[in-house]
N, C-alpha and C positions, 0 to 999 in steps of 0.2 A: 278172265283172260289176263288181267291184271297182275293178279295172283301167281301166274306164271313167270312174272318179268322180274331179271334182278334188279337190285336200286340201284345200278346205274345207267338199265332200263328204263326204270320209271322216272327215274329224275329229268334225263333226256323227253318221255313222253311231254313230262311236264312242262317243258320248256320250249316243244314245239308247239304246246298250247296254248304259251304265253304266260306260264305263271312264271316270273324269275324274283319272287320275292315272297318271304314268311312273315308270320306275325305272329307265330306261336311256335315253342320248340316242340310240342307234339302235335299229330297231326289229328282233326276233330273231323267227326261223321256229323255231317248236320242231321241227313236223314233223322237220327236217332236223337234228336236236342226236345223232339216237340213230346213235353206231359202228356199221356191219354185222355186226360182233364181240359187240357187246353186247348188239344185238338177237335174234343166234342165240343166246347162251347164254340170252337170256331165256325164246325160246320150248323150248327144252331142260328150263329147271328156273324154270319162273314161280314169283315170288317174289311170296309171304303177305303178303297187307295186311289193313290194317283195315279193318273196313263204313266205308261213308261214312255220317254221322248219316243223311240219308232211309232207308238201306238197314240199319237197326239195328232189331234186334225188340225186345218190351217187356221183354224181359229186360235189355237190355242198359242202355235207357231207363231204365227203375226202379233200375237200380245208380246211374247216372249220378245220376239225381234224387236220390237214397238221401244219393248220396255228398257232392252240394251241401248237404243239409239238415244234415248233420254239420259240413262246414267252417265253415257260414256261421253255424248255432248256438254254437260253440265262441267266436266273437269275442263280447269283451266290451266293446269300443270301437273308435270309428269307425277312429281307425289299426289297429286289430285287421284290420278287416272290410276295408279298404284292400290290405293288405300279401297277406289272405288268396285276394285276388280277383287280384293280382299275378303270384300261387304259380300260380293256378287256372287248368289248363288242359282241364278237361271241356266247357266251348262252344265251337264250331268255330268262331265268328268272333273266337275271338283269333288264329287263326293264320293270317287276311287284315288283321286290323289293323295298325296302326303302334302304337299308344296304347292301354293302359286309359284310358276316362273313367270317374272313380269320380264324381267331385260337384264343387261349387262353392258356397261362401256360408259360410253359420254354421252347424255341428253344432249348434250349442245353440237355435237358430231353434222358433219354434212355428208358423211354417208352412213347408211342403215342397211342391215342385213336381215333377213326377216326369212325364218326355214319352217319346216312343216309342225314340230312338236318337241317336247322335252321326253328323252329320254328316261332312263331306270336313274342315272345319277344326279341328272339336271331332276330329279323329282324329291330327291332325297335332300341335296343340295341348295333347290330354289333357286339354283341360275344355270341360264341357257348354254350350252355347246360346254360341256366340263367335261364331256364323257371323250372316248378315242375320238369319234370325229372332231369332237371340240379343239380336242389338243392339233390334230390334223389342219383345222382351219385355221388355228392363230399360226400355225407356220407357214400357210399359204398366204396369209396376210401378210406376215414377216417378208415372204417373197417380193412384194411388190412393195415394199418399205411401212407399212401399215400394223397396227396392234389396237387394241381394246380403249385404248386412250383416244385413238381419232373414229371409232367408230361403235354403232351402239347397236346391238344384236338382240332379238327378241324371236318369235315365231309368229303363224294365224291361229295358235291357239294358246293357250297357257295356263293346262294345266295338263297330264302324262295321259295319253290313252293309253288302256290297258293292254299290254301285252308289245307297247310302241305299235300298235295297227292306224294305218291308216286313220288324220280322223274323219266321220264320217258329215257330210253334207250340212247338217244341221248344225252341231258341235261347230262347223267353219263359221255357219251364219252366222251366228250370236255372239262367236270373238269377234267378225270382223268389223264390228262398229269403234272396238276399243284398239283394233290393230289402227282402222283408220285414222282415231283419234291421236293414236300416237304419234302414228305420220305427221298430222298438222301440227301438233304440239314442240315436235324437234325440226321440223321446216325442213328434211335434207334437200340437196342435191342429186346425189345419188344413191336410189335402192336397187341393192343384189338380191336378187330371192335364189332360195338355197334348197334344190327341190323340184320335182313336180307337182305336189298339192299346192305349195308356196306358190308358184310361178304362175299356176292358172288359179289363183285365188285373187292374187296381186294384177297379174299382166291382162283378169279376161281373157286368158287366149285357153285352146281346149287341146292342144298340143301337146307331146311330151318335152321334157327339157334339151334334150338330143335334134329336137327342132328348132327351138326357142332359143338357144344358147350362141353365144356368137353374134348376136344383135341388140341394139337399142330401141327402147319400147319407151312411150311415155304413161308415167303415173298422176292421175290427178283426182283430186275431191275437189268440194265445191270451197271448202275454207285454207287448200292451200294456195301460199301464195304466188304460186306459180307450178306449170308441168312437172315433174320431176323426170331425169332422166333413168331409165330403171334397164336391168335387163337380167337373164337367165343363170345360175349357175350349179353344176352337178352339186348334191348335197355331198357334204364331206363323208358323211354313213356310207352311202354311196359306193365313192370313190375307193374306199379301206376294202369292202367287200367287190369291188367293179376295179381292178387298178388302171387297166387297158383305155382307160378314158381320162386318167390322168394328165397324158398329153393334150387332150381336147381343154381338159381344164385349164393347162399354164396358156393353151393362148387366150384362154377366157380372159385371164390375169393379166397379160398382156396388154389386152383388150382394155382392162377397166383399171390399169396401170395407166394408160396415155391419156382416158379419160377425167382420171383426179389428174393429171398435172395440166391437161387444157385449162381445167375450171378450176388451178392452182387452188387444192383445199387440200396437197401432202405438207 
């Protein structure tokens, strides 16, 4: 059927498959990679792998989680927590990435923005929001008098899922020790979550962001030093592909305009 379609056909196939990146300028048949040799000794003595994270029971799961809470507890600062997510290879999307994305802006910020994942450019690049939406959010920062200097932006994951899909339940679990971690480590005031996975990963709530948006939520762990006040906002992605909620957005902005000059931290 394939064979039917022209190349810019297939390139389009490609692309609502999610492949939007190469690694070779010709393109390779795997099918056809395996020796006759290598294929009989395989089926002779099949060689021991590991579950794939779907096919992993709770056992395995709760080490894994186990073993995040430990790493990501032991850092004591943000290079700590950086270096330890570098080492970390318990989530399966670092070994389709290119890049850790850990952050971008000011550790020392009192407010944090925290969205679902890194993009195609944020993966190439190793920092968060570079891509269109990126550029879209610093100038809705810019809106309410804010940029990258008073504020520090990361995700609940950090490193690209393949194809930008959704990440998936588990992949959230295992960063969310070191999202936590970071939370305590920069102390804010106030978190934006940037998103729907963000916002019910962060806020607990099972809502979409179209529900959640427009309100004040509180964020808390056991090691910060206080609630944080947090709440909802459409992801910039989003917005670029959704414009018609644009409006909904600025008085989001509005909203979390009046709230940095309450707790004067513009």
């Amino acid at each position: 059927m394939i064979e039917n379609l022209s190349t810019a056909e297939i390139l389009r196939w490609y692309l609502d498959a999610g492949v939007d990146e190469t690694t070779s300028d010709a393109p390779q048949n795997r099918f056809n990679e395996v020796a006759p040799k290598e294929a009989s000794a395989a089926q002779k003595s099949p060689a021991k792998t590991a579950p794939a994270p779907a096919q992993q029971g709770p056992a395995v799961a709760e080490t894994l989680l186990h073993d995040a809470c430990k790493i990501a507890a032991a850092a004591s600062s943000i290079e700590e927590l950086n270096k330890a997510l570098l080492d970390y290879d318990g989530c399966a999307l670092k070994k389709t990435a290119t890049n850790l994305v850990f952050g971008d802006g000011n550790p020392k910020a009192k407010i944090v923005l925290i969205g679902e994942g890194p993009g195609a450019q944020e993966d190439r690049q190793g920092v968060p929001f570079v891509g269109p939406g990126g550029q879209l959010l610093d100038k809705m920062l810019a809106s309410i008098g804010l940029d990258r200097t008073q504020v520090f932006l990361s995700n609940i994951v950090f490193w690209r899922p393949p194809g930008n899909r959704t990440p998936t339940a588990q992949e959230t679990t295992l960063c969310m020790p070191f999202v936590e971690r970071l939370m305590e480590l920069i102390d804010p005031e106030v978190l934006i979550t940037l998103g729907g996975p963000a916002a019910k990963s962060m806020l607990a709530e099972t809502a979409g962001v179209g529900r959640l948006r427009g309100k004040w939520y509180t964020y808390a762990t056991p090691k910060l030093s206080r609630p944080v006040q947090a709440t909802a906002l459409f992801h910039p992605d989003y917005l670029l592909s959704s414009p018609a909620h644009k409006r909904e957005a600025w008085q989001d902005l509005l909203m979390i305009r009046d709230k940095v000059e309450s707790l004067d931290l513009s």
